[in-house]
Backbone as numpy.savetxt, mean C-alpha at the origin, in Angstrom:
# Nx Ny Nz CAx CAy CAz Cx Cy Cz
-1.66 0.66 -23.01 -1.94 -0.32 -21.96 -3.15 0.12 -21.17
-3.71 -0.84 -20.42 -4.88 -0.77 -19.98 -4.59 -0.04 -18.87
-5.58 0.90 -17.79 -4.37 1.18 -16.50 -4.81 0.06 -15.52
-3.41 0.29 -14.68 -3.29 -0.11 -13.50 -3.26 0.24 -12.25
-4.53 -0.01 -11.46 -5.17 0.41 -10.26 -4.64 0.11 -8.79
-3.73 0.51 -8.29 -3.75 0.39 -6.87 -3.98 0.89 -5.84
-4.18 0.43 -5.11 -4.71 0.93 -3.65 -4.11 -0.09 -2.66
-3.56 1.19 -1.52 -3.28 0.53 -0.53 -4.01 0.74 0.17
-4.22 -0.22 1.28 -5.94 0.08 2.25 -5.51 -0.75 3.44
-5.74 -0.16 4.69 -5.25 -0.80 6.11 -5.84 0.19 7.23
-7.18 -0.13 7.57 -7.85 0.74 8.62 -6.71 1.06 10.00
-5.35 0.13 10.32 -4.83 0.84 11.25 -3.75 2.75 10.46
-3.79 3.29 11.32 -3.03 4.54 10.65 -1.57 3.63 10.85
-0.82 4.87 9.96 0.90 4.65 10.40 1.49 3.58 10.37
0.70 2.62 9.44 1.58 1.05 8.95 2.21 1.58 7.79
2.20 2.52 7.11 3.30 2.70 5.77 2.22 2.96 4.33
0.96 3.18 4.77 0.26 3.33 3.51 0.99 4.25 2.50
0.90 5.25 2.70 1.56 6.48 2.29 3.20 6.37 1.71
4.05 6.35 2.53 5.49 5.80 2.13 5.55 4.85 0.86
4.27 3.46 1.14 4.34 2.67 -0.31 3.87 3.59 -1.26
2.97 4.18 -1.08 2.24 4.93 -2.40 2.91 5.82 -3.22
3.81 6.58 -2.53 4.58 7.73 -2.84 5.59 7.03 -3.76
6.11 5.55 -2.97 7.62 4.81 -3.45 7.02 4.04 -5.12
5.99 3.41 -4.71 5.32 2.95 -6.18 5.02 3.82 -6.91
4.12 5.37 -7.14 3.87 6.16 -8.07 5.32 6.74 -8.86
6.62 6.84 -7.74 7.80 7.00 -8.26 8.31 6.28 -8.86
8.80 4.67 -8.80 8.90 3.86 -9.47 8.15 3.59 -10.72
6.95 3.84 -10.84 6.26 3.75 -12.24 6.53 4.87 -13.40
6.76 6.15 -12.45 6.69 7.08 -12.88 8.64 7.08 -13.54
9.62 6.60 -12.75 10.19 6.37 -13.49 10.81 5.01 -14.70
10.12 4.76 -14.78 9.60 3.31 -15.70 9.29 4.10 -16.86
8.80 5.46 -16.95 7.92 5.78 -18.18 6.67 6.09 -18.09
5.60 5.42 -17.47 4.90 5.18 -17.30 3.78 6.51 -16.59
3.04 6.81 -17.19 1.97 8.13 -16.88 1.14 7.75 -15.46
1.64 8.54 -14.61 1.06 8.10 -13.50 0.23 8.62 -12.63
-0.33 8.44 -11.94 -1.26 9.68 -11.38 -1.53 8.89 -9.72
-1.44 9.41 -8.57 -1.21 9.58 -7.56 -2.46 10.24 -6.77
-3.40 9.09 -6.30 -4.52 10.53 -5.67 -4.52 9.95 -4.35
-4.86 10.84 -3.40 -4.69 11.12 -1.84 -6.06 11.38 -1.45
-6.29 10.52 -0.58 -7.67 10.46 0.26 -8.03 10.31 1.53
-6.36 10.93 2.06 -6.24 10.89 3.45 -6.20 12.49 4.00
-7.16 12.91 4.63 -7.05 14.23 5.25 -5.94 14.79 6.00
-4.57 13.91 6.09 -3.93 14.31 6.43 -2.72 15.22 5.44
-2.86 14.47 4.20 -2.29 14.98 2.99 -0.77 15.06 2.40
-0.55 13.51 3.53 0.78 13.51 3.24 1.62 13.27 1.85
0.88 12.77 0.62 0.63 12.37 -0.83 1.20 13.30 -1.23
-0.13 13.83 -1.02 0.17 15.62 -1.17 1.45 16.32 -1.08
1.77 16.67 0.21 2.62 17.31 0.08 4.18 16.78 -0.28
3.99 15.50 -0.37 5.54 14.45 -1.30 5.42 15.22 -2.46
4.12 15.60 -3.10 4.23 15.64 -4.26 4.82 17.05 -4.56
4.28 17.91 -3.42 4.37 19.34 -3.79 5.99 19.56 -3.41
7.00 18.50 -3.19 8.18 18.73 -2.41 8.94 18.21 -3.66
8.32 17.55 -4.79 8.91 16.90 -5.23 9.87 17.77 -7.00
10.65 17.68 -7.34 11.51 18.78 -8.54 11.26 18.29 -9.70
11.21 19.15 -10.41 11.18 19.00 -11.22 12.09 18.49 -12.19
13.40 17.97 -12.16 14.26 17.05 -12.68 14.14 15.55 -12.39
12.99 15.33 -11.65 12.43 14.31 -11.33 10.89 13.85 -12.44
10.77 12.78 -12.89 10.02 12.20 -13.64 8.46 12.44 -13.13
7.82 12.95 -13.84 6.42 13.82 -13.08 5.60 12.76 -12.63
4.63 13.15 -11.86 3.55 12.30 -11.12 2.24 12.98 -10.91
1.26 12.80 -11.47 -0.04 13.58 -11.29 -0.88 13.37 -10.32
-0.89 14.60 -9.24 -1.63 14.90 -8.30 -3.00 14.22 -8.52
-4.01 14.07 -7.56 -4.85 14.14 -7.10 -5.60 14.23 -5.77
-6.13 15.27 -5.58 -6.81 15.83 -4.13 -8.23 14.92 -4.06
-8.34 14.07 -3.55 -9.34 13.07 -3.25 -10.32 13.67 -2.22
-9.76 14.76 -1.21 -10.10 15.16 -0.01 -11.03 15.62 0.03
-10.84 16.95 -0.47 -11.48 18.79 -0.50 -11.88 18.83 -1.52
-13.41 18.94 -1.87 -14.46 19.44 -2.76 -13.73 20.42 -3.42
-14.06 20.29 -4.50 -13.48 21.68 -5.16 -14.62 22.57 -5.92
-14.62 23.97 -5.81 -16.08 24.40 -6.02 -16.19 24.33 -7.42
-17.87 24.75 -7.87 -18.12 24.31 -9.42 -17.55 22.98 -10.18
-17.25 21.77 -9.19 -16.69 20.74 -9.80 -17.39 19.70 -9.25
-18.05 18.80 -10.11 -18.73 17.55 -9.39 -17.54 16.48 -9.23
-17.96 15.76 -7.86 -17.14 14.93 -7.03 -16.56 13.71 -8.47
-17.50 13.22 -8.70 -17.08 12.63 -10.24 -15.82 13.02 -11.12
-15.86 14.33 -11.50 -14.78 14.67 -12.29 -13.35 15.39 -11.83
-14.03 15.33 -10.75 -12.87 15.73 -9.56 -11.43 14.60 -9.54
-12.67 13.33 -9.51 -11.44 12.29 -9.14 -10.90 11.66 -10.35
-11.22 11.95 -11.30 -10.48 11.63 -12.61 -8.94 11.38 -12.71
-8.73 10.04 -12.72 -7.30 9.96 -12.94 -6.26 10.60 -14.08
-7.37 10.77 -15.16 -6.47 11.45 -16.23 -6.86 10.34 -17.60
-7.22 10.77 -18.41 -7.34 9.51 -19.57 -6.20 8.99 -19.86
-5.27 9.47 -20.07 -3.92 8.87 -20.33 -3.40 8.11 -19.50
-3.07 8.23 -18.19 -2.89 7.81 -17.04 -2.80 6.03 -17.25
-1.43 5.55 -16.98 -1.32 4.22 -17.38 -1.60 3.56 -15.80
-0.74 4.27 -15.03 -0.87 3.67 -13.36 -1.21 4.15 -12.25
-2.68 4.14 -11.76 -3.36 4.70 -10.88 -2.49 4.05 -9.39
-2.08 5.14 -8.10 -1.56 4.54 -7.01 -2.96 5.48 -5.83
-3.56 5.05 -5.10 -4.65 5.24 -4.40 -3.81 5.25 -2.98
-3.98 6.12 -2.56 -3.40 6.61 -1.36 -4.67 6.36 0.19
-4.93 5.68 0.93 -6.20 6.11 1.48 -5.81 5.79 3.47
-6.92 6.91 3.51 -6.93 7.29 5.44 -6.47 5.62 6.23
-6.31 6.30 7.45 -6.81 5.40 8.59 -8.70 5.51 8.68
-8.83 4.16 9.59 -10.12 4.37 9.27 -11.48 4.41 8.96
-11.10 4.46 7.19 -11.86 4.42 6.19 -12.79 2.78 6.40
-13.80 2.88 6.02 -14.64 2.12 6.11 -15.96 2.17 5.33
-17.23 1.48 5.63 -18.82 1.72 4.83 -18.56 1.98 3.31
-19.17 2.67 2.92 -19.67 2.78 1.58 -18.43 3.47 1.11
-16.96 3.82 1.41 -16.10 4.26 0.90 -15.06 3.59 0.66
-15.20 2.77 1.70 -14.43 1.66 1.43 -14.59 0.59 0.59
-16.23 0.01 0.57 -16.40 -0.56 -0.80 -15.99 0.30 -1.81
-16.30 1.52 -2.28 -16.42 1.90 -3.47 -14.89 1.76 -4.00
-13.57 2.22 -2.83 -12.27 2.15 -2.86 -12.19 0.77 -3.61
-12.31 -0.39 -2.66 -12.01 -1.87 -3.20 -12.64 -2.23 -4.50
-13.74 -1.49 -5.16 -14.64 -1.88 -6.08 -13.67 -1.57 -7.24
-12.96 -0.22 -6.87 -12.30 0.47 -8.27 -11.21 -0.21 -8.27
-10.17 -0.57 -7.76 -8.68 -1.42 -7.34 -8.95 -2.59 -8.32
-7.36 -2.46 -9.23 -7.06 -3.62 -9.52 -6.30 -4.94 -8.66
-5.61 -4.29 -7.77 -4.36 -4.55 -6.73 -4.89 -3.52 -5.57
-5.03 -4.84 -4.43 -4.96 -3.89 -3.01 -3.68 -4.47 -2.66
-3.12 -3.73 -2.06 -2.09 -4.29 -0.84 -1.95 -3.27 0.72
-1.98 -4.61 1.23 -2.18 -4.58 2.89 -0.72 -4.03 3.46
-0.33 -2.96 3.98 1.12 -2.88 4.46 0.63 -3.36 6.14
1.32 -4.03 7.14 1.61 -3.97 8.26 2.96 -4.04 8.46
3.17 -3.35 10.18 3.81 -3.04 11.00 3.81 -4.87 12.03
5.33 -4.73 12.50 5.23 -5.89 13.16 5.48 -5.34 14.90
3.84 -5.36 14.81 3.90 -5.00 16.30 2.35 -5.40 16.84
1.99 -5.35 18.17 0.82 -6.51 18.39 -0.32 -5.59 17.89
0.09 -4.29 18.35 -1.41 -3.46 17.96 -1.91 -3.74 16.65
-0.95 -3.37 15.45 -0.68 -3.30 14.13 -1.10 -5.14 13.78
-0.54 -5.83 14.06 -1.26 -7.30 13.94 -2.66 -7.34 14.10
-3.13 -7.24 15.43 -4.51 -7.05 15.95 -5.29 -6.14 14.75
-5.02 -5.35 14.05 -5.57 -4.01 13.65 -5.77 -4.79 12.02
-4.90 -4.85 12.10 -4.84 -5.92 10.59 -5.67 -7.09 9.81
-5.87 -8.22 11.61 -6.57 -9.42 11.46 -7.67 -8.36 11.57
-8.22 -7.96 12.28 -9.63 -7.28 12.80 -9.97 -7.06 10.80
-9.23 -6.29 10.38 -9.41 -5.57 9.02 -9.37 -6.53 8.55
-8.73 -7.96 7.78 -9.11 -8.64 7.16 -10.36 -9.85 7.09
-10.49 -9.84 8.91 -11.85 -10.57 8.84 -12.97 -9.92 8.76
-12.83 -8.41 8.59 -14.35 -7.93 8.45 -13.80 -7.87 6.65
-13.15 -7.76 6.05 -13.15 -7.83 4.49 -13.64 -9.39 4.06
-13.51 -10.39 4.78 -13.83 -11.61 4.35 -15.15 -11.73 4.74
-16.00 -11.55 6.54 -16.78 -11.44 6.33 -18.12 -10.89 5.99
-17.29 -9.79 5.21 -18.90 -9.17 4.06 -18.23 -9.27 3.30
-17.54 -10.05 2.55 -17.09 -10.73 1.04 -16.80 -9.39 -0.18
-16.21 -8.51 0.65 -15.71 -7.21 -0.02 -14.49 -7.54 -0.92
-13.46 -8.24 -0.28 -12.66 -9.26 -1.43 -12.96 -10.11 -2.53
-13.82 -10.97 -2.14 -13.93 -12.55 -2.61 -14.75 -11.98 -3.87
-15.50 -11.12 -3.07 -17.26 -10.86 -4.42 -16.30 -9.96 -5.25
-15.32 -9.18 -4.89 -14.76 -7.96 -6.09 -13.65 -8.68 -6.86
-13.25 -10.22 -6.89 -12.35 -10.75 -7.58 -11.07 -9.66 -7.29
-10.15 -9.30 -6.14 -9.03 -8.58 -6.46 -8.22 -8.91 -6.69
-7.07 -8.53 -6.90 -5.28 -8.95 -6.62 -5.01 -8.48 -4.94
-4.67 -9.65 -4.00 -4.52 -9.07 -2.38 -3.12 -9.05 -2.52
-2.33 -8.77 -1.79 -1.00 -8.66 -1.13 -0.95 -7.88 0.01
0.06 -8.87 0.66 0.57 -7.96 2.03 1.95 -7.38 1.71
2.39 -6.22 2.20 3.73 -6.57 2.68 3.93 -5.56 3.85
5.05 -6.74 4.26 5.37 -6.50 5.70 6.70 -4.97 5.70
6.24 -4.34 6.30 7.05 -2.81 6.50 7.21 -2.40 7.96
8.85 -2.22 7.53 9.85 -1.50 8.86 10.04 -2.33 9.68
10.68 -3.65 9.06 11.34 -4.93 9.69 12.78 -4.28 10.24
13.17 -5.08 11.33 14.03 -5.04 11.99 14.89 -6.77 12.04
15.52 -7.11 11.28 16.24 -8.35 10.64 16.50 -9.06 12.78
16.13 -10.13 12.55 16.58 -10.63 13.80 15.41 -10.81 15.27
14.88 -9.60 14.77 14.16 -9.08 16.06 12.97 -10.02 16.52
12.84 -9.90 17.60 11.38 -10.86 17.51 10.16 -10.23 17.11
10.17 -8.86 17.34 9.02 -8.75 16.79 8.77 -8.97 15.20
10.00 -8.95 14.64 9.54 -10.04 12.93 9.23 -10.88 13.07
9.59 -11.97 13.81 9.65 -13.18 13.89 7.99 -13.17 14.56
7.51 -12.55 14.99 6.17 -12.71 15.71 5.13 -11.99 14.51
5.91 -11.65 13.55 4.80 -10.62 12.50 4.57 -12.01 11.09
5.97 -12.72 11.25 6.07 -13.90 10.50 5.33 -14.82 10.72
5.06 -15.31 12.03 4.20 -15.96 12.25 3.20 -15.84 12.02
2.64 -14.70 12.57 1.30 -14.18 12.18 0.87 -14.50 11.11
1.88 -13.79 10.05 0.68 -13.87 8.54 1.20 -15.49 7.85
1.83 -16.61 8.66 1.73 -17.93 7.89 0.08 -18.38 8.22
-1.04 -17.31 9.24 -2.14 -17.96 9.31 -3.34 -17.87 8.02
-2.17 -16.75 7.05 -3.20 -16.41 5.87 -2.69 -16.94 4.43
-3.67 -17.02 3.36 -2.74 -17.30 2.32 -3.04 -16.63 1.45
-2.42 -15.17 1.80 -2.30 -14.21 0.75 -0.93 -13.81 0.90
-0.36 -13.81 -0.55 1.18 -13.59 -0.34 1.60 -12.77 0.00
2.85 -12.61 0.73 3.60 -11.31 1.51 4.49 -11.13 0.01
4.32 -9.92 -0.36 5.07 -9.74 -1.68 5.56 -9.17 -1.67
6.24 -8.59 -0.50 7.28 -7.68 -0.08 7.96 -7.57 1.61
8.91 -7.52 1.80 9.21 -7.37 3.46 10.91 -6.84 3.26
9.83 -5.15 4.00 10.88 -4.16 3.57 10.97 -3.72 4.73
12.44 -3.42 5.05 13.47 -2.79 6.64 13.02 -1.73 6.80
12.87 -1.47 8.00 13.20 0.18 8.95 14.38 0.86 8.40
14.41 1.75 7.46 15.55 2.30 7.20 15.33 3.66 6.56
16.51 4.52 7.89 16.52 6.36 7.51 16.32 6.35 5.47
16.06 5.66 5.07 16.31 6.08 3.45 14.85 6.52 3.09
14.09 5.79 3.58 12.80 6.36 3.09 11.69 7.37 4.05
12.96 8.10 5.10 12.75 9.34 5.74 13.41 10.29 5.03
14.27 9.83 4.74 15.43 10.83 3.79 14.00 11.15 2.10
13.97 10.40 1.77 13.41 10.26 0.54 12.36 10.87 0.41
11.38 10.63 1.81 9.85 11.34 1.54 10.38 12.91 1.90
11.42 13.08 2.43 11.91 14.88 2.90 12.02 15.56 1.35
12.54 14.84 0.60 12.86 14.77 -0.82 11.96 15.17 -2.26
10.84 14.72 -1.82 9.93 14.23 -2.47 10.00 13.08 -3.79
11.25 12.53 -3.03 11.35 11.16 -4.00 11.08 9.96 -3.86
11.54 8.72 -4.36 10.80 7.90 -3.98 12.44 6.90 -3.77
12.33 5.62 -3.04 13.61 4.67 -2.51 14.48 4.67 -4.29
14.24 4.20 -4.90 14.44 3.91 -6.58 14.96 5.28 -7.07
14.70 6.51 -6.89 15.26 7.66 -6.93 16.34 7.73 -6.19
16.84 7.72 -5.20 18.29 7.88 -4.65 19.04 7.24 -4.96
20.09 6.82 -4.74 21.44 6.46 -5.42 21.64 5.44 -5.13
22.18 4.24 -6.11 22.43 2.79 -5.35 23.27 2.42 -4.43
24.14 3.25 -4.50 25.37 3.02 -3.22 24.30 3.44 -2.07
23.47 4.16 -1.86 23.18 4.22 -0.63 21.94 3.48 -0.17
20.76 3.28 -1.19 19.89 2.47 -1.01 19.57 1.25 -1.69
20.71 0.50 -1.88 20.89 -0.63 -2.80 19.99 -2.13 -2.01
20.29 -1.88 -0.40 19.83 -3.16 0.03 17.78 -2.62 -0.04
17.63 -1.76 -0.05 15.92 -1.35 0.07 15.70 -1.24 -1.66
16.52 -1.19 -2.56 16.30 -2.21 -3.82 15.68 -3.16 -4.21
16.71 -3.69 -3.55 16.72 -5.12 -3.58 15.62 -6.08 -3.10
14.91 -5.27 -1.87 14.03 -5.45 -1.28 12.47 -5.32 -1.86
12.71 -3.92 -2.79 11.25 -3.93 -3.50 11.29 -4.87 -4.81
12.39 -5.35 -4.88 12.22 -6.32 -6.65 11.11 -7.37 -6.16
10.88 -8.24 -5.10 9.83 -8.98 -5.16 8.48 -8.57 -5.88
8.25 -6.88 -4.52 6.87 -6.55 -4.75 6.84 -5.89 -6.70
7.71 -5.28 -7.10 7.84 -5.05 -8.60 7.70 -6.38 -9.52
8.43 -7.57 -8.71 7.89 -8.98 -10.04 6.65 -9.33 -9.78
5.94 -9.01 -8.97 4.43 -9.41 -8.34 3.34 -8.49 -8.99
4.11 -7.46 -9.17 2.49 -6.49 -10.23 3.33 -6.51 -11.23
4.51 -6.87 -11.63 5.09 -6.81 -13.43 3.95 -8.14 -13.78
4.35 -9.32 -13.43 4.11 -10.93 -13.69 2.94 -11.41 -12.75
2.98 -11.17 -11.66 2.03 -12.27 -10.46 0.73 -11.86 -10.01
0.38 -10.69 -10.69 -0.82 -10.20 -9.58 -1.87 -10.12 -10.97
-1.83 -11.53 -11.59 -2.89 -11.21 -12.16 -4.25 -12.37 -11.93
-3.94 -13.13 -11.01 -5.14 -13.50 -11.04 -5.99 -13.28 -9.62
-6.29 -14.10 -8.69 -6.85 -13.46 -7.35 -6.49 -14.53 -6.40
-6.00 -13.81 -5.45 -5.36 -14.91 -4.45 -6.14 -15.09 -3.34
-6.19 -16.68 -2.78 -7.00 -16.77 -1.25 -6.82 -15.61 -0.55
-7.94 -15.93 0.20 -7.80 -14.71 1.45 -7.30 -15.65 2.80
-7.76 -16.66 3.34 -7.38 -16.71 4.40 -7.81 -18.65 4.19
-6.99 -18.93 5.01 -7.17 -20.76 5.82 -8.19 -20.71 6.57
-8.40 -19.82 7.20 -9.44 -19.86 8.36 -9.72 -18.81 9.12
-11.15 -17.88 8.99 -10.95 -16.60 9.49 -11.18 -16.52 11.68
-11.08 -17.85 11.49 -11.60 -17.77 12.90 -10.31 -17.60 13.79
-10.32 -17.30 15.11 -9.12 -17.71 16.59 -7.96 -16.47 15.62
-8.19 -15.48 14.88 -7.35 -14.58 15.11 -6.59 -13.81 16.25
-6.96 -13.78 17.60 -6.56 -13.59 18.75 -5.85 -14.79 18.97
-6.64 -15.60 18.93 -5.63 -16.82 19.47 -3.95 -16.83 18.76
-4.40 -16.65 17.13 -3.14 -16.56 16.53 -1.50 -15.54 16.85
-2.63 -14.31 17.02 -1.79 -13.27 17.53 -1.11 -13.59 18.96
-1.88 -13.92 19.80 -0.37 -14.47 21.33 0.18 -15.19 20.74
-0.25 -16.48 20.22 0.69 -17.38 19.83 2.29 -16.76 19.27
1.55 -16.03 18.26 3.13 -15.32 17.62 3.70 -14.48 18.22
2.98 -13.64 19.25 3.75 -13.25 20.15 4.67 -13.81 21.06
4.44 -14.39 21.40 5.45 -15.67 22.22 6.51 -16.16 22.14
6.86 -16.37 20.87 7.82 -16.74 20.13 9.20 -16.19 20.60
């Protein structure tokens, strides 16, 4: 098979980049599937999932995106691996200019994680209207997705994160709960799909969307937006609610 490129990318920090990356390279990785995992966040949290992670567990191939490594050009550094069926791209808060194109250029599949909270909204629209307007999406033909992470069922602040993204039309292909399992899990170095179904059956259940969306749905390129304008405006609005 051809590989498959993802990247998660969201200039606010601490929306869940990392947590998805770790939970998808595990999931592929136990699928079968040769996977390779590179980290390009100086903080190195990738990283150290990986270095936590046992070896009775289905392997996942490192990559240090970060730190130069000596006698090694930056080129062959970042080599996913020829074999390597499913690339998962781990990347900073942040990130922006010429790294951020080059990020979106290589991606087969980006997906957007947000937080439902106003900063994390704000941080989000800001990030998708500067991707629309310098046509960093549109011109690279991608696969977009959002999904919404560390819902609280009921709460308003879902209900205000819901609103929000009915102003875009890129699909939410996932909307996954606040739940100790995938604190438990990254302590672990495993991924939600690795622990046991009696205990994480409903956060299952939860990733089968985003899994039928890169099995079946993410192959052609989805709108970016209805209208990139009155993003502020949008955001009180859903706040309100």
């Amino acid at each position: 098979m051809a590989m498959l490129r993802i990247t998660l990318v969201n200039t606010k920090g601490g929306c869940g980049k990392t947590t998805l990356a770790t939970n998808l390279a595990s999931y592929f990785a136990g699928q079968g599937f040769r996977t390779t995992l590179m980290d390009y966040d100086p903080q190195g949290s990738s990283r150290q999932w990986l270095s936590l992670r046992g070896e009775h567990l289905p392997p996942i191939n490192g990559v240090d995106a970060v730190r130069q490594k000596i006698g090694v050009t930056r080129s062959w550094q970042l080599r996913a691996g020829l074999d390597t069926e499913v690339l998962v791209v781990d990347t900073p808060a942040g990130v922006n200019g010429s790294q951020m194109i080059e990020l979106l250029r290589q991606a087969d599949v980006i997906l957007i994680p947000v937080m439902p909270s106003l900063v994390d909204m704000q941080a989000t629209a800001d990030f998708i209207d500067h991707l629309i307007r310098v046509g960093k999406i549109k011109s690279l033909s991608k696969q977009v997705g959002i999904v919404a992470n560390r819902l609280r069922a009921g709460s308003r602040s879902q209900r205000a994160l819901e609103e929000f993204l009915r102003g875009y039309d890129i699909p939410v292909v996932a909307r996954l709960r606040d739940s100790q399992n995938y604190v438990n899990a990254m302590e672990e170095g495993q991924g939600i799909h690795e622990l046991h179904p009696r205990t994480a059956a409903k956060d299952h259940e939860q990733w089968s969307p985003l899994i039928d969306w890169l099995n079946h749905d993410a192959q052609g390129v989805a709108p970016i937006l209805k209208g990139s304008g009155a993003m502020g405006a949008r955001i009180d609005e859903a706040m309100s609610c």
